[in-house]
C-alpha positions in Angstrom: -0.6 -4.9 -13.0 -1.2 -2.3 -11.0 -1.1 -2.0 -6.9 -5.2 -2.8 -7.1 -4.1 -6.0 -8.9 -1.3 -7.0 -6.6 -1.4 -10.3 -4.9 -2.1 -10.2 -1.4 0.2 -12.8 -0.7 4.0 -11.9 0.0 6.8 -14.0 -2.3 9.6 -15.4 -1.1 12.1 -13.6 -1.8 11.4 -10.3 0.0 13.9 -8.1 -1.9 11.9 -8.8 -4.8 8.6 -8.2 -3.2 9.4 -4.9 -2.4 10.6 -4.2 -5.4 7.4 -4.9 -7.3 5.2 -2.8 -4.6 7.0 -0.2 -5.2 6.9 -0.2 -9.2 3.4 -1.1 -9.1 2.7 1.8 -6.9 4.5 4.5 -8.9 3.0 2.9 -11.7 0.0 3.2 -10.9 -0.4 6.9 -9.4 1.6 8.0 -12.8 -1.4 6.5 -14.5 -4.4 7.2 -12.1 -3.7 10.3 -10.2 -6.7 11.2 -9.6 -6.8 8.1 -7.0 -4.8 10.0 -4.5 -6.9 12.9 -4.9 -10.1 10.8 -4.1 -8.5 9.4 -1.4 -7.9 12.5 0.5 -11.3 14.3 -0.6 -13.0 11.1 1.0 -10.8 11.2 4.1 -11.8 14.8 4.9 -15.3 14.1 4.4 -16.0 11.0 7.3 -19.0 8.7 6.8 -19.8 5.5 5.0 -18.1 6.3 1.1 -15.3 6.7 3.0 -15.6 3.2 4.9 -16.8 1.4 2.0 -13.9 2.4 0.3 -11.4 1.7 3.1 -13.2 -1.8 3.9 -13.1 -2.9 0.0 -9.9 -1.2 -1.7 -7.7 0.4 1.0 -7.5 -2.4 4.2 -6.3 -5.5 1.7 -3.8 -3.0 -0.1 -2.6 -1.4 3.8 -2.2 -5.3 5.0 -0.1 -5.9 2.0 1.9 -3.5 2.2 2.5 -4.0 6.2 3.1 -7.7 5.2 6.2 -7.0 2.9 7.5 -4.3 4.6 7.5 -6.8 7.7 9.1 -9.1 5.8 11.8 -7.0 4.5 12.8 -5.6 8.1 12.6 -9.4 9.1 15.6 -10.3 6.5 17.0 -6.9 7.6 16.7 -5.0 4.0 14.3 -2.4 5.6 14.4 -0.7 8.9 11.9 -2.2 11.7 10.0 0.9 12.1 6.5 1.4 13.1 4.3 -0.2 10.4 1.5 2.8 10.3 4.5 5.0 9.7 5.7 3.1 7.0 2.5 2.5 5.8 1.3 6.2 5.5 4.9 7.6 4.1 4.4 5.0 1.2 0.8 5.7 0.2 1.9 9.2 0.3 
């Protein structure tokens, strides 16, 4: 699965949950790097592509990610640092 397919839920176990994020996510921009690059050509470039895109693809994926990362610093295996930060180091 890639990190498009991931559940939007966060598992129990939150070791394991970050674990799969993160393969998923490498997996994914090995296969699809192009994705990045659309990302940031659309972020230069403001207007409604750009919030399309955030509303349908990016905003689930970003709460996702802030909801295991949460979780992780919550059973203390991650630091409890600002969620945007974390957010915006792991997209890259």
């Amino acid at each position: 699965g890639s990190v498009f397919e991931a559940p939007l839920t966060t598992p129990s176990d939150p070791g394991a949950a970050i674990r799969a994020l993160a393969r998923r996510f490498v997996e994914f921009n090995a296969r699809h790097p192009e994705v990045g690059r659309l990302i940031i050509a659309e972020s230069a470039v403001r207007g409604p592509r750009l919030e399309w895109m955030t509303e349908k693809h990016l905003r689930p994926r970003i709460e996702m990610i802030e909801r295991v990362f949460r979780s992780g610093a919550e059973a203390g295996l991650l630091k409890n640092l600002p969620l945007p930060s974390v957010v915006l180091a792991f997209l890259g």
